[in-house]
N, C-alpha and C positions, 0 to 999 in steps of 0.2 A: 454425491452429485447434487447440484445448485439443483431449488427445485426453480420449476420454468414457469415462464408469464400466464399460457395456459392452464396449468395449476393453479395458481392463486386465484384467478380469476372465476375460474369453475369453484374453484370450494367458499369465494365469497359472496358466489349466487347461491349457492346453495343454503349458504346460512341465514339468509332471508328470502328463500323458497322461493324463489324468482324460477329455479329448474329443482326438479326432481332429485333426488341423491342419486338415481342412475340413468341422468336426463343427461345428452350430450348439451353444449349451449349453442343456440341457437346463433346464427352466426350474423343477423343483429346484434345481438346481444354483448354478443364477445367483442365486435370490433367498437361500440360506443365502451365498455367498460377497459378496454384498452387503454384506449383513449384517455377515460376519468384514470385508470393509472401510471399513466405517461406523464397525463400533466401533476397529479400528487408528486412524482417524483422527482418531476423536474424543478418545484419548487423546494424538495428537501434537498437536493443540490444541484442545481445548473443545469440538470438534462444529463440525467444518467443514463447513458447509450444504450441502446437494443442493438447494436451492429459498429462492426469495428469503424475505425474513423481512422482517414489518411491525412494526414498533410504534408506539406512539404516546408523543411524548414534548414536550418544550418546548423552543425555539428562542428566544436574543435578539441580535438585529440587531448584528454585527461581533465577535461569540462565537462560539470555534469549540467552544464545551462543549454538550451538548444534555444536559438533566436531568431529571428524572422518566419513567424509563424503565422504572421497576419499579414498577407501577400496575396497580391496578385493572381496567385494559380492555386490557391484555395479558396474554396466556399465557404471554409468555416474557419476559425482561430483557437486561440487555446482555451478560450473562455467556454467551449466546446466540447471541452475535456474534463474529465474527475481525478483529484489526487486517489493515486494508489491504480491506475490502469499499467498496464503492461503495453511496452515499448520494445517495438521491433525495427531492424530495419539497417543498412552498409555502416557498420561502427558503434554496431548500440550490443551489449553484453545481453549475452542469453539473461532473461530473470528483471531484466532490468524493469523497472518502474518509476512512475511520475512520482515527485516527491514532494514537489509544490508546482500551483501553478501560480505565478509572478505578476505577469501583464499580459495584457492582449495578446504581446506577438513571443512569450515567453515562457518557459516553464524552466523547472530543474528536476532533474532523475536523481533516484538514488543512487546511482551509478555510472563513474565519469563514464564518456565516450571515448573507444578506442583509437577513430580514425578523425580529422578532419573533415568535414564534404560542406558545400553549398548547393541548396536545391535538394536536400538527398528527403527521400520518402520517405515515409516514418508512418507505421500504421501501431492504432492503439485502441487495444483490448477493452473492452468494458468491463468491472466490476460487475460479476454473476450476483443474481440475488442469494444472499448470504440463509441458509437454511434454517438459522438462528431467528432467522429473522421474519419467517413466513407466517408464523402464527400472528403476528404484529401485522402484517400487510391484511394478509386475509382479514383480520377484525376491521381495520381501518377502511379497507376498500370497500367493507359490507356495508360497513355504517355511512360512506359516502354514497352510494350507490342505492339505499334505499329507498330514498327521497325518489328517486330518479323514476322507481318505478313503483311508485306508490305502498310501499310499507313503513308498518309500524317497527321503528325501531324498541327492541324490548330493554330495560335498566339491565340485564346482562351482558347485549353485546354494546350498548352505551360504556359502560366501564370496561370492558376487553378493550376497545377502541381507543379510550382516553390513555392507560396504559401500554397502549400497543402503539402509540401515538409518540407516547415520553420514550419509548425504547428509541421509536426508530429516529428522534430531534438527538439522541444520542450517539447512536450510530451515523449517521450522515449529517452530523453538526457542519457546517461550512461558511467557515468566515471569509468575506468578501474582502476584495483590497479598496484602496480610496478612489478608484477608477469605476468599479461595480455599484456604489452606495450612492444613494439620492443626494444630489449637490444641496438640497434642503435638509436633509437632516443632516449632513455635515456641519451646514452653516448655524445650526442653530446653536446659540450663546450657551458657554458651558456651563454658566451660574447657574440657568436652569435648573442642572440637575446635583448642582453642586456647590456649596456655599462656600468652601475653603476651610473648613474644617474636617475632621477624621469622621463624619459623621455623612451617612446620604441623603440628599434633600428628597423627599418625596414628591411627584407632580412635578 
C-alpha cells in the first residue's frame, strides 16, 4: 500500500520535533506542510495530482494519441497531467496509461484506443507516492520545513535530504517540450555552451 500524504507529513514533523512521536499534528500544522509538499512536488513535476483529473478530449479507434485536450470545457489541459497515470474512460483499454505527454492539447497512451469519440471524458489517475520513495520525501520535507518553524537542522538530516533529494530529481526527472521552457533560455546562443569541438565549454 502507497504510503499517504498524511504519513509523510506526520513523520517529517516529527523528525524535527515540531510534534511529539505520539503527538497527532495539529491541523495548522498539517495544512501549511501540505501545502510546502504540493508545491515541492509540483516543481519535480508539473503538479503531481492528489485527486483524479477529468478532461474531455478526442479518441480514434487504434491511436494511441488523444487530441483536443486544451478546450473549451476544461479547466485544465494535459500540461496538468504526469507521464505514467492511468486512463479511463468509452474506448480506452483497462490498464491503460499516459505514455507521454506532447503538447498542451495532447498526449499519447501506451495503449491504442478501441473506439473513436469526440468530447468523450477521460478521467486520470494520479501516480501514488511510490513507498520507495518515502524515506526521501520525509528527509526532504523535514529539511524544508524546518526553517519554517524555527529549527536547527542537524549535518544528519542535512545529508539524508541531499540524498533523498538525488533519489527523488531521479525518479520524477521530467523533461519539458519547447513550448514549457523559457523563450530566453532557448534563445540563448549555442556557442555559449559550446565551441564545436568534442569537448564542453565550461560557463
Amino acid at each position: 500500500m502507497a504510503t499517504t500524504t498524511r504519513d509523510i507529513i506526520t513523520r517529517a514533523l516529527r523528525r524535527i520535533r515540531v510534534v511529539g512521536i505520539t503527538q497527532d499534528v495539529p491541523a495548522e500544522h498539517a495544512v501549511h506542510s501540505r501545502n510546502v509538499l504540493c508545491e515541492m512536488i509540483t516543481s519535480w513535476e508539473r503538479g503531481l495530482q492528489t485527486a483524479v483529473v477529468s478532461l474531455v478530449g478526442n479518441t480514434s479507434n487504434g491511436s494511441r494519441t488523444i487530441t483536443d485536450l486544451d478546450n473549451a470545457t476544461n479547466l485544465r489541459n494535459a500540461y496538468d497531467l504526469s507521464v505514467d497515470m492511468a486512463v479511463s474512460g468509452t474506448g480506452i483499454a483497462s490498464g491503460t496509461r499516459i505514455w507521454s505527454i506532447d503538447k498542451k492539447d495532447e498526449i499519447t497512451l501506451d495503449t491504442a484506443a478501441t473506439a473513436s469519440g469526440t468530447g468523450v471524458t477521460l478521467s486520470f489517475t494520479p501516480i501514488p507516492f511510490d513507498d520507495s520513495l518515502t524515506a526521501a520525501l520525509v528527509s526532504v520535507l523535514a529539511y524544508r520545513l524546518a526553517e519554517d518553524y524555527g529549527q536547527q537542522v542537524g549535518p544528519i538530516l542535512a545529508e539524508q535530504a541531499k540524498r533523498g533529494q538525488a533519489e527523488i530529481d531521479g525518479a520524477f526527472l521530467y523533461i519539458p517540450t519547447t513550448d514549457q521552457v523559457d523563450r530566453a533560455l532557448i534563445e540563448v546562443p549555442s556557442s555559449r555552451f559550446y565551441d564545436g569541438s568534442d569537448d564542453i565549454v565550461n560557463g
